[in-house]
KETI-686970 format. One record per residue (C-alpha): x, y, z; residue in three letters. Coordinates in steps of 0.02 Angstrom, whole numbers, plus 50000, padded with zeros to 5 digits. Layout:
N
XYZALA/...
end
This chain:
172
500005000050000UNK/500735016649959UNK/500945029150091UNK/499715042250027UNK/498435028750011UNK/498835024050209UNK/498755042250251UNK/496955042150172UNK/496505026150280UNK/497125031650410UNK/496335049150433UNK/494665040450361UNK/494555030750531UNK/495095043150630UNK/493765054750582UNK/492475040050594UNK/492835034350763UNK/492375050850864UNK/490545050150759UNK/490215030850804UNK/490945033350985UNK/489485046750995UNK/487945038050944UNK/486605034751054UNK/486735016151136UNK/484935007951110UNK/483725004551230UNK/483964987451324UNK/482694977451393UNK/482614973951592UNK/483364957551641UNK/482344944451732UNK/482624943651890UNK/483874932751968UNK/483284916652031UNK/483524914352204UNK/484734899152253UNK/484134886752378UNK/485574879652520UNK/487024868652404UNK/486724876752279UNK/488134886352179UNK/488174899152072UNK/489054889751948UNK/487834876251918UNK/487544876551740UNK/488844885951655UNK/490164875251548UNK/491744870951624UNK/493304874751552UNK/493804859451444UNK/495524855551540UNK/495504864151731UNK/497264859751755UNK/497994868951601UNK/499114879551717UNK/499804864251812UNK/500144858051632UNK/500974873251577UNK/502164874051714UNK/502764855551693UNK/502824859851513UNK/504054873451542UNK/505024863751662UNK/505104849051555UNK/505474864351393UNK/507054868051497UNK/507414850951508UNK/507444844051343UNK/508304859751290UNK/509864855851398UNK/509854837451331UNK/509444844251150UNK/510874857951187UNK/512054843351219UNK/511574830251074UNK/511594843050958UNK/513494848851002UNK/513844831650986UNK/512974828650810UNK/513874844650747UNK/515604839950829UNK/515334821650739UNK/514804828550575UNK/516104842150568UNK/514764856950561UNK/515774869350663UNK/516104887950645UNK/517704892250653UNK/517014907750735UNK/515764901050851UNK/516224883150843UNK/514634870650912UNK/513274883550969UNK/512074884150809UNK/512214864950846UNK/511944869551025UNK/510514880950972UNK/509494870350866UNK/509714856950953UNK/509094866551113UNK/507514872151024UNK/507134855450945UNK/507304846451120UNK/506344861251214UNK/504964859151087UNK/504674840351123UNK/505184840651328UNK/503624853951347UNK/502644841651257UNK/503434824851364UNK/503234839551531UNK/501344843651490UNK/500774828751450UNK/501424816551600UNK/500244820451743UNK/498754812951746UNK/497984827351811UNK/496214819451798UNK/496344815051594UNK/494904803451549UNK/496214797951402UNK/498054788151404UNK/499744796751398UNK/500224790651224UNK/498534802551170UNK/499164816251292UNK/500944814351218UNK/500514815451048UNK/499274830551102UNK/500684837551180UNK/501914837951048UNK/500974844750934UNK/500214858551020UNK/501974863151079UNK/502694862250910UNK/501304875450834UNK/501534884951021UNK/503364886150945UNK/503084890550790UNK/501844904050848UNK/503214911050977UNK/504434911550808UNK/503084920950713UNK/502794934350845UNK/504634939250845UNK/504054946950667UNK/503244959750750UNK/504474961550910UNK/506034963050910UNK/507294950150875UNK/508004946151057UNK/506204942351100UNK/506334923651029UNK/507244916551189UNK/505634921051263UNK/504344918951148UNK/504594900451069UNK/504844891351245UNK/503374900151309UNK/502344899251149UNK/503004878851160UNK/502584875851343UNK/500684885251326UNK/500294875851164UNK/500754860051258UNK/499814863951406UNK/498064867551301UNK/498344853751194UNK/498794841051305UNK/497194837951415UNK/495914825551350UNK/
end
């Protein structure tokens, strides 16, 4: 889009938000009134439950277990990159270090969220596979916000991406 053309956009919905902020709200109709709850009962009775209750318990073993498998992935891939001869003269085994660190963060938050029980109706091969996956496309969301952050912000934003992703994909 050119610039003049955002300039036109731009000033177009600036001078239409003021004029729709203004108008009138309609009329709304009284609510009923509130039933009145007899003894036992709760307020909640009724409304859906969240599909997993235990998504922050997951989370939080998803980031330890992120942390985890990074170290381990850090290590195997130095070794695969010592082995195969991929080394920079100037920085020698870390983009080894550093994809291996992501791949094995990526899959521990997946092994982390998905080994408690926590309740599941479901096995852990299901919540494993649940698990993996979510935290893979947690990951690869992470990686796509540092498009519009700045760079530095991907040590942050994949293993937290990977262990949330895990965590709401992993219950049953």
């Amino acid at each position: 889009m050119k610039p003049a053309h955002l300039a036109v956009v731009t000033l177009a919905v600036l001078a239409a938000a003021p004029a729709a902020a203004q108008r009138r709200a309609a009329a709304f109709a009284t609510a009923p009134p509130a039933p009145s709850l007899a003894p036992g009962d709760t307020v909640l009775e009724g409304l859906p439950r969240p599909r997993d209750p235990y998504v922050v318990g997951r989370a939080g073993t998803g980031a330890l277990g992120w942390v985890l498998g990074a170290i381990a992935g850090g290590f195997v891939g130095a070794g695969i990159s010592e082995a195969t001869g991929h080394t920079d003269v100037e920085w020698g085994n870390l983009p080894g270090v550093v994809i291996g660190a992501a791949a094995g963060g990526t899959l521990g938050a997946g092994v982390g969220a998905a080994s408690p029980r926590f309740g599941a109706s479901c096995g852990f091969g299901k919540r494993l596979a649940d698990g993996v996956l979510g935290s893979v496309g947690g990951a690869l969301v992470g990686a796509g916000l540092t498009a519009i952050t700045d760079e530095g912000a991907v040590a942050l934003t994949i293993p937290i991406g990977s262990a949330v992703g895990a965590a709401l994909a992993a219950g049953c």
